[in-house]
C-alpha positions in Angstrom: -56.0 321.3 -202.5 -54.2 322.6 -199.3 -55.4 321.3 -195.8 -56.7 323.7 -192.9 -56.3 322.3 -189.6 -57.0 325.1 -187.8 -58.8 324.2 -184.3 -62.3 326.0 -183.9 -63.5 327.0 -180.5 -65.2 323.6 -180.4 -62.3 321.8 -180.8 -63.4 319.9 -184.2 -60.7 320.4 -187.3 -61.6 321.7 -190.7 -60.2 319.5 -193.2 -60.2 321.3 -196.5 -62.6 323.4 -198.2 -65.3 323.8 -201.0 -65.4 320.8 -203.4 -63.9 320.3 -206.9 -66.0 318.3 -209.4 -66.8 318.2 -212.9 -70.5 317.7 -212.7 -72.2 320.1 -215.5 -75.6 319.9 -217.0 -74.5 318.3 -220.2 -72.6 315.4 -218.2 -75.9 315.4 -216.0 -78.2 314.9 -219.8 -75.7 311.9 -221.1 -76.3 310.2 -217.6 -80.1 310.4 -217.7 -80.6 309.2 -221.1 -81.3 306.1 -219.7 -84.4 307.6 -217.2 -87.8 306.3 -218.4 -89.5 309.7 -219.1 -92.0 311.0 -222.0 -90.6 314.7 -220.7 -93.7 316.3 -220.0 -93.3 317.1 -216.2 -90.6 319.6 -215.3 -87.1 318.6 -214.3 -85.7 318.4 -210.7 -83.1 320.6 -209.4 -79.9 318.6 -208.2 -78.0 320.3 -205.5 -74.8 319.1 -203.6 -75.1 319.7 -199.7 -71.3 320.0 -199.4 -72.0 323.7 -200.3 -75.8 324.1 -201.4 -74.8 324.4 -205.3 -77.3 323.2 -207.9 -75.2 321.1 -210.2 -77.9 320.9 -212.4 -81.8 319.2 -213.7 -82.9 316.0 -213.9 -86.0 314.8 -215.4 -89.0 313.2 -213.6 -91.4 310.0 -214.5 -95.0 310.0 -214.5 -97.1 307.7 -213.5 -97.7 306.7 -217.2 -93.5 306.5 -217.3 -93.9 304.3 -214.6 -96.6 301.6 -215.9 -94.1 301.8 -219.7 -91.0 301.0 -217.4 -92.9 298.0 -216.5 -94.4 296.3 -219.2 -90.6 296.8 -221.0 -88.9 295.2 -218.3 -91.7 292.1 -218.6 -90.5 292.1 -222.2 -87.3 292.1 -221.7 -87.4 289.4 -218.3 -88.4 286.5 -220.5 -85.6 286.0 -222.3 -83.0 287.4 -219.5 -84.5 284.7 -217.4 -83.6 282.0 -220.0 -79.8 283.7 -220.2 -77.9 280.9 -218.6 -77.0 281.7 -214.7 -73.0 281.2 -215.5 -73.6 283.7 -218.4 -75.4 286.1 -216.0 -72.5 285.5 -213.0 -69.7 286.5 -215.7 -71.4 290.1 -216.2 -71.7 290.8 -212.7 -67.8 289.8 -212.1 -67.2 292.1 -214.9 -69.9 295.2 -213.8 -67.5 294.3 -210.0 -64.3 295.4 -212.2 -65.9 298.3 -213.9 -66.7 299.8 -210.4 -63.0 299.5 -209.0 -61.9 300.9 -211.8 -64.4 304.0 -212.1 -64.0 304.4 -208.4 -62.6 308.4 -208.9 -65.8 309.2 -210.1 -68.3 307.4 -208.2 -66.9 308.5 -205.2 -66.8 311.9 -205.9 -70.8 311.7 -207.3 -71.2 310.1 -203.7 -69.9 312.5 -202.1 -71.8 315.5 -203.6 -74.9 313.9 -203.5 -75.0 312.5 -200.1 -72.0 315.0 -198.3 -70.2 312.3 -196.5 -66.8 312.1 -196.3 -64.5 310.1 -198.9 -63.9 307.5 -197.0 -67.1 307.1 -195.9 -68.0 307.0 -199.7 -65.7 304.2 -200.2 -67.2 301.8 -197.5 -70.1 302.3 -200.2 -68.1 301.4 -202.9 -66.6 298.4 -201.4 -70.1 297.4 -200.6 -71.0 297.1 -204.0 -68.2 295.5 -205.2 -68.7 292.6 -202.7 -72.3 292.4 -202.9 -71.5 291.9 -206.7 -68.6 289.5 -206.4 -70.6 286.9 -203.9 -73.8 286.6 -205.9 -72.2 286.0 -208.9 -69.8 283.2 -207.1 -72.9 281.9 -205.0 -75.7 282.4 -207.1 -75.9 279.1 -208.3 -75.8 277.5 -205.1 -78.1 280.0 -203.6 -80.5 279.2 -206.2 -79.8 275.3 -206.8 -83.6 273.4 -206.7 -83.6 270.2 -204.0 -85.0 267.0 -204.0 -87.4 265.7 -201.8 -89.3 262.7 -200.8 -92.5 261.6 -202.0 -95.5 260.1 -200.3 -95.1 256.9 -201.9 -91.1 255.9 -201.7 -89.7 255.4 -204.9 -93.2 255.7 -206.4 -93.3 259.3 -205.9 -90.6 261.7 -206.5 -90.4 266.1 -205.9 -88.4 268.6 -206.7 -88.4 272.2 -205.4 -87.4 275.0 -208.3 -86.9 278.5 -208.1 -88.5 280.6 -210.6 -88.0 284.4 -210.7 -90.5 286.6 -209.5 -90.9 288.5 -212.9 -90.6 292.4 -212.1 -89.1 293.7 -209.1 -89.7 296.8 -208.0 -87.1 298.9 -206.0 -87.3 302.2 -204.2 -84.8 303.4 -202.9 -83.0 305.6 -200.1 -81.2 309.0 -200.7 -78.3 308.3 -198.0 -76.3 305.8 -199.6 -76.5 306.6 -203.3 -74.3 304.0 -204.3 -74.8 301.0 -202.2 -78.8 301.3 -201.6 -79.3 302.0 -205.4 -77.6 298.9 -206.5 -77.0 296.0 -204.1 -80.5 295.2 -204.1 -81.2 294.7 -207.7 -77.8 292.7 -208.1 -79.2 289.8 -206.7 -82.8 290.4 -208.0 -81.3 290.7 -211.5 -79.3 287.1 -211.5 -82.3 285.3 -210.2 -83.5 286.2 -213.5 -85.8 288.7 -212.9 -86.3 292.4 -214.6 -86.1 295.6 -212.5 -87.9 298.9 -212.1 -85.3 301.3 -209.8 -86.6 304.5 -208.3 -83.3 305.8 -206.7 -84.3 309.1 -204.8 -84.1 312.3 -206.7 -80.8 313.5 -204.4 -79.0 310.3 -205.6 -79.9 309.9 -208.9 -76.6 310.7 -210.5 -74.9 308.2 -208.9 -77.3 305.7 -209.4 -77.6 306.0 -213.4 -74.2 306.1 -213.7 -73.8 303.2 -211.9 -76.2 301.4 -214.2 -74.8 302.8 -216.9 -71.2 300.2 -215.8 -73.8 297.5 -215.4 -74.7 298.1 -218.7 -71.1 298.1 -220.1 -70.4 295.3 -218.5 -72.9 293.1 -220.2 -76.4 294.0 -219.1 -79.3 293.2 -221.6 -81.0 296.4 -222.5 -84.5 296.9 -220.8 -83.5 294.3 -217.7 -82.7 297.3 -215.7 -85.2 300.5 -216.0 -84.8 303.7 -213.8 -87.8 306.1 -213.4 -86.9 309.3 -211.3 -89.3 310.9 -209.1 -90.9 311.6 -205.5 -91.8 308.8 -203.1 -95.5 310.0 -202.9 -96.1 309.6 -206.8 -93.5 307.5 -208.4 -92.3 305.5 -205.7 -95.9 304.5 -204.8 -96.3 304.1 -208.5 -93.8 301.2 -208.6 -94.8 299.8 -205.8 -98.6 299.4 -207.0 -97.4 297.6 -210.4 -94.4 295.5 -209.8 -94.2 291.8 -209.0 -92.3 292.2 -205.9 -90.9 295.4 -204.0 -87.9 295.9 -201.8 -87.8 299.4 -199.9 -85.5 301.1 -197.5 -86.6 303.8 -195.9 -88.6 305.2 -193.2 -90.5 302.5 -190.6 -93.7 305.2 -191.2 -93.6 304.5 -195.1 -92.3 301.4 -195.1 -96.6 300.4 -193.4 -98.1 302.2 -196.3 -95.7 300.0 -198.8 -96.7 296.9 -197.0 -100.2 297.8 -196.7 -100.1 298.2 -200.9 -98.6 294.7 -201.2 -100.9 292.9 -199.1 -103.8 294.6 -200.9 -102.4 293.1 -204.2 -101.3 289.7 -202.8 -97.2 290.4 -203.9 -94.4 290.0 -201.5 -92.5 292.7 -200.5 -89.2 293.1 -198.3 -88.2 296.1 -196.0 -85.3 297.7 -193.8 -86.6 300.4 -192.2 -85.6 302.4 -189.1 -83.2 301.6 -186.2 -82.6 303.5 -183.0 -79.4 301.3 -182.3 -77.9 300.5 -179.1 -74.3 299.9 -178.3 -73.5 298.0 -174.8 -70.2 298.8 -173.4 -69.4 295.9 -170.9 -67.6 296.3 -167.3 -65.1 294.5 -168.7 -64.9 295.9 -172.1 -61.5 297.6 -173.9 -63.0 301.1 -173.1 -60.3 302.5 -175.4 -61.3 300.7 -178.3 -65.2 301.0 -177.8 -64.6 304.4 -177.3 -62.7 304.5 -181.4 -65.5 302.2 -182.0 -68.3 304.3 -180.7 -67.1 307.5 -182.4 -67.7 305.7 -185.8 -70.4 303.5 -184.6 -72.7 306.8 -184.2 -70.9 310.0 -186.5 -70.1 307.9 -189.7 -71.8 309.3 -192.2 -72.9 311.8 -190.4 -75.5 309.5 -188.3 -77.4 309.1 -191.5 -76.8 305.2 -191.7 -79.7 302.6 -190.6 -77.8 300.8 -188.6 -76.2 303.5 -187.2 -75.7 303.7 -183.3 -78.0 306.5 -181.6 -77.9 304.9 -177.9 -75.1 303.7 -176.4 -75.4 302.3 -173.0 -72.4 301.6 -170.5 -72.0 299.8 -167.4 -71.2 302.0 -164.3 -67.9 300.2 -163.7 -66.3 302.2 -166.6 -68.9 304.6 -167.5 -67.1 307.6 -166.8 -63.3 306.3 -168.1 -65.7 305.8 -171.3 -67.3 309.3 -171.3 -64.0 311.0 -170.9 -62.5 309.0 -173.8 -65.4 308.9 -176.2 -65.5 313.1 -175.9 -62.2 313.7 -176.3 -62.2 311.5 -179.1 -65.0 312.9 -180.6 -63.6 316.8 -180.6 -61.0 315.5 -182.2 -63.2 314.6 -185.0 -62.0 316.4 -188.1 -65.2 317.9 -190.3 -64.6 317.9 -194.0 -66.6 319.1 -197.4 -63.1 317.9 -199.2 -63.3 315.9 -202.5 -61.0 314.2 -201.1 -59.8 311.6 -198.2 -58.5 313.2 -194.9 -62.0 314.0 -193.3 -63.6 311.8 -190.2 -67.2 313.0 -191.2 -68.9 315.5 -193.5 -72.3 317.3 -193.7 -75.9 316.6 -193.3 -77.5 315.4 -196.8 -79.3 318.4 -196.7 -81.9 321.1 -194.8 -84.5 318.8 -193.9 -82.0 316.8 -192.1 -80.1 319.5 -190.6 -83.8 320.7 -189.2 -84.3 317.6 -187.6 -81.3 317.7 -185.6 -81.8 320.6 -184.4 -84.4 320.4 -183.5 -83.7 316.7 -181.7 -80.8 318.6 -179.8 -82.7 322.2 -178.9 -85.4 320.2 -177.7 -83.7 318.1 -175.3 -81.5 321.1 -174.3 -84.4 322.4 -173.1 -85.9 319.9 -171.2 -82.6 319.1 -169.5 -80.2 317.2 -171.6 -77.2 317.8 -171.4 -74.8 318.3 -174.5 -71.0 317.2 -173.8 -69.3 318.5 -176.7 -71.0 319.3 -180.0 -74.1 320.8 -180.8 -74.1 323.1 -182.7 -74.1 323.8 -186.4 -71.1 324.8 -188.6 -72.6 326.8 -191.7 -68.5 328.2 -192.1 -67.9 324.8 -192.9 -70.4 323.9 -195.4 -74.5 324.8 -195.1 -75.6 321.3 -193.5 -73.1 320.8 -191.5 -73.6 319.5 -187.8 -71.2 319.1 -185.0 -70.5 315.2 -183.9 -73.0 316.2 -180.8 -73.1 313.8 -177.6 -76.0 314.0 -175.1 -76.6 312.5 -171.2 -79.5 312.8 -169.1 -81.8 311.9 -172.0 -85.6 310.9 -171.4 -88.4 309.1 -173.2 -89.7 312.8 -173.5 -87.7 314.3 -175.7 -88.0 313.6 -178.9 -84.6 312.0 -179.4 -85.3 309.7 -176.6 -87.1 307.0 -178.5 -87.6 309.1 -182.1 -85.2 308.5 -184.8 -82.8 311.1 -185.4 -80.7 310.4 -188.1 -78.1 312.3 -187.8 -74.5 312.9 -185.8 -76.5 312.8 -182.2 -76.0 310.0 -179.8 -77.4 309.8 -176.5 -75.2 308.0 -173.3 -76.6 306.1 -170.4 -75.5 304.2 -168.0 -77.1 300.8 -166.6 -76.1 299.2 -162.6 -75.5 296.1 -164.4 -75.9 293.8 -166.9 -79.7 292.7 -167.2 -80.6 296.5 -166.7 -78.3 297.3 -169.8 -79.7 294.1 -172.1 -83.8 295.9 -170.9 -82.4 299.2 -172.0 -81.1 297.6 -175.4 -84.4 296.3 -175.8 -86.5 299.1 -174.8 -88.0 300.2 -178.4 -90.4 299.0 -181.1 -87.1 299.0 -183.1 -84.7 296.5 -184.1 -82.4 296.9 -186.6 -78.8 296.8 -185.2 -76.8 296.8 -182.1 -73.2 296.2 -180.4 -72.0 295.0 -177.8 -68.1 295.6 -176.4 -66.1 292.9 -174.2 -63.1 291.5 -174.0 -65.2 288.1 -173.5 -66.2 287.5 -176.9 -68.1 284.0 -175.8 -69.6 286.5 -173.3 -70.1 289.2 -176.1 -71.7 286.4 -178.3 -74.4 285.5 -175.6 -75.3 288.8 -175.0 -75.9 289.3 -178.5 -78.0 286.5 -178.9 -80.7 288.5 -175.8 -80.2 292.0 -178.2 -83.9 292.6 -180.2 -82.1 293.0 -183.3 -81.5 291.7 -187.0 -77.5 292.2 -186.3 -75.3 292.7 -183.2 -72.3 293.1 -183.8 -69.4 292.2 -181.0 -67.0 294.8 -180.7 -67.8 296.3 -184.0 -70.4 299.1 -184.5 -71.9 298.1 -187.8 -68.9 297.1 -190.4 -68.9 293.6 -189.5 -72.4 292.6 -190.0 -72.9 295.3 -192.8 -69.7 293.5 -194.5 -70.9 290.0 -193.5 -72.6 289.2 -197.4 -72.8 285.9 -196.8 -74.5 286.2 -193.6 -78.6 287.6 -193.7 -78.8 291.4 -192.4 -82.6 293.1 -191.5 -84.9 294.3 -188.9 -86.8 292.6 -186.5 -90.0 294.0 -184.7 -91.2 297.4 -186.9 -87.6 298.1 -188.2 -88.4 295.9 -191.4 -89.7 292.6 -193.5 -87.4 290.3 -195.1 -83.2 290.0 -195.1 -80.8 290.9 -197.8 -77.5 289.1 -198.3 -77.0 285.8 -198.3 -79.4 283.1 -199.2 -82.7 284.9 -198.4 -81.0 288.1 -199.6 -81.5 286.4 -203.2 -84.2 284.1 -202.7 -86.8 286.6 -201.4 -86.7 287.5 -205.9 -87.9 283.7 -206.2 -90.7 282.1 -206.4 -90.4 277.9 -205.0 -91.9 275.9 -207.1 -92.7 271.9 -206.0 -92.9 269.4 -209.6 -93.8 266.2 -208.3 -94.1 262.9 -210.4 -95.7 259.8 -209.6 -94.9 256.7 -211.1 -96.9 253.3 -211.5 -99.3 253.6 -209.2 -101.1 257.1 -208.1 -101.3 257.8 -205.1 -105.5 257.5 -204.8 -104.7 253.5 -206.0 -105.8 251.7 -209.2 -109.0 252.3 -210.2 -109.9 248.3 -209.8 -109.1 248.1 -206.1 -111.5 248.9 -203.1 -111.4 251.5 -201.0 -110.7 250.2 -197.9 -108.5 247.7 -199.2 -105.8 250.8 -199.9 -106.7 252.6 -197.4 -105.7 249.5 -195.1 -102.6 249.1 -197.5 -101.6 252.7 -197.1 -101.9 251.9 -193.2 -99.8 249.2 -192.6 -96.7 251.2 -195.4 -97.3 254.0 -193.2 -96.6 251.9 -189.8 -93.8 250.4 -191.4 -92.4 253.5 -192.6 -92.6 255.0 -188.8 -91.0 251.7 -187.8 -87.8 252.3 -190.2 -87.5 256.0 -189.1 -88.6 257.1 -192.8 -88.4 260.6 -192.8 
């Protein structure tokens, strides 16, 4: 496909044009062959929002659907739980193969269902592909029971175990069709439980076909069910009859899941909103936060969690940074290309491209001011948005403290350094942050005053995102729970304590008096304090 780097009045290059793909209704009907469904309710229209096309129907799950899904995948969990774990680890190296090697066409489903850029699509695809490869090499580590003492010593042994939850419930997100349909349920799967996966209707496609490798690569049938429907009816469906539920989404929906697990006494775990800050330090690299800011906040199109929406600068370099970070961002080449080449592509689809309008008009109008960007580009493809960047924003206006999700990030700037950490900190969100220095002891410290599940220093979001050995989540209302390492698997287990006692119990035998043990016990537990017994 030839390239078009022609420069619009707004300075932002179009890279390419209408997208290529060989997504009909027949391959849509071998992918969803796999969708728990008795067919009665009508099918959903799939559309791409690289150019509004509907590439075709997909069918939807009932309630009823929902409830079968379930008691299959408790069939099925019993004996995948008794699978050995190294026999489980082998299928997940092999499903991390299948999804290099099928990358062509993952991406390109990526890419028309969510409308970001190639290589945007790829940092999805890499995801997966580590999020595969480090369960399956740390699983049994992750998972390993532990010994532990016992009231009486050598008398009374314990051992913690970790069983599997049974079925876990997932609902998931329509921005990262890839990695949020799949990297959950990796590690819930090899601790042994069964799955129920409602991937949103705009990513569906990629996500059955994605479990369609898992399958190749080994997966027991029934282990892994997806039902397809809306959040309201399906979604909530799963939620009310799993064993445990993870959900990504919204901090608004993700109450009403938590309210529904608390009701039924199961666990659940939750990232949910962000409105992400980004410190840029007096003495920071304003060169490379400036790089780092442009895909900090426009990556994706601003429809990543952990995405920045506030960055914050110290006046020492605050306008060196502004200049930079605009140019840089007109520069920003828009792209609905099937193809790599493109720094961001469109909106996922008119809901979203409502909202940021919206966001922007309304702090136009109540004094905002928009430095390059906002506007959108229908030429371009019909969700498109402009990389937009605002100053003078206020608690008023609804970008101020709302989410936007989307390519809009406001710019502040703070006297010094307590007054930017406050700003960092001033929302009921805390998902992610950053924080630029050439200091990175400095950077490190400041990180550790950020509200926030991860900071990354000097990195927008890669690092921590990237980081699956290290726990990534929310803290205040931006989410329950962590995904990736340990707790990332451990939240699908249940610890279980099997104690035995030996000779004696611990009450005494039945011949001896009362207080005779009792005075026993006292003078063992003195001399255990007097030994440093733990």
């Amino acid at each position: 496909m030839t390239t078009d780097t022609t420069t619009r009045d707004t300075g932002n290059p179009v890279v390419g044009g209408a997208p290529r793909h060989a997504v009909t209704q027949h391959a849509i009907d071998r992918l969803t062959r796999g969708v728990v469904t008795d067919g009665t309710l009508p099918a959903h229209p799939v559309s791409t929002p690289l150019t509004g096309e509907v590439l075709g129907w997909v069918p939807q799950s009932s309630p009823a659907d929902v409830h079968a899904a379930v008691r299959a995948a408790h069939l099925a969990q019993g004996r995948w739980a008794r699978t050995r774990l190294g026999e489980r680890a082998r299928i997940f190296l092999r499903f991390h193969d299948l999804v290099l090697d099928h990358q062509g066409e993952l991406l390109d489903l990526v890419q028309l269902e969510s409308g970001k850029t190639r290589f945007h699509a790829f940092e999805e695809l890499a995801d997966v592909a580590m999020v595969a490869r480090h369960y399956a090499r740390r699983a049994a580590g992750y998972l390993a029971g532990t010994s532990a003492q016992g009231g009486l010593p050598v008398l009374t042994t314990a051992r913690a175990a970790r069983r599997p939850k049974g079925v876990v419930g997932i609902v998931a997100p329509w921005n990262y069709p890839l990695s949020m349909s799949i990297t959950d349920a990796v590690p819930a799967l090899l601790a042994g439980n069964a799955v129920v996966l409602r991937p949103d209707n705009r990513a569906a496609l990629t996500c059955l076909r994605v479990v369609q490798l898992l399958e190749e690569a080994g997966l027991p049938e029934g282990v892994l069910l997806v039902v397809l429907g809306d959040g309201p009816t399906t979604g909530q469906t799963v939620v009310e009859s799993t064993d445990y539920v993870c959900f990504t989404g919204s901090t608004q929906t993700g109450r009403t899941v938590a309210r529904t697990c608390a009701e039924r006494l199961v666990g659940c775990s939750l990232e949910l909103g962000g409105k992400n800050p980004m410190y840029v330090a007096a003495d920071a690299d304003v060169e490379r936060a400036a790089r780092g800011a442009v895909q900090a906040a426009f990556a994706s199109a601003g429809q990543l969690c952990i995405s920045v929406e506030r960055i914050i600068v110290h006046q020492a370099v605050a306008d060196e940074f502004l200049r930079r970070f605009v140019a840089l961002t007109r520069q920003v080449r828009l792209s609905v290309d099937l193809a790599y080449g493109g720094d961001m592509g469109s909106l996922a689809g008119e809901q979203q491209l409502r909202t940021v309008v919206k966001h922007v008009d309304d702090a136009r109008a109540k004094g905002a001011t928009v430095l390059t960007g906002g506007r959108a580009r229908p030429e371009i493809g019909p969700y498109v948005y402009e990389p937009t960047i605002l100053t003078g924003v206020t608690d008023e206006m609804l970008c101020g403290r709302g989410e936007t999700f989307g390519p809009v990030v406001s710019v502040y700037v703070a006297r010094d350094e307590r007054e930017a950490i406050a700003m960092c900190n001033d929302t009921d969100l805390g998902l992610n942050a950053s924080v630029w220095t050439r200091d990175v002891r400095r950077g490190k410290a400041l990180a550790r005053r950020i509200d926030a599940g991860t900071v990354g220093v000097n990195d927008g979001y890669a690092a921590a995102w990237s980081a699956t050995g290290a726990p990534m989540g929310g803290m205040k209302q931006s989410g329950l729970g962590r995904r990736h390492g340990a707790e990332g698997i451990r939240r699908f287990t249940e610890e279980q304590n099997v104690a035995v006692q030996r000779l004696l119990p611990i009450q005494g035998p039945a011949d001896v008096d009362q207080a005779r043990w009792t005075g026993a016990l006292t003078t063992g537990l003195r001399a255990l304090r007097g030994i440093g017994w733990r």
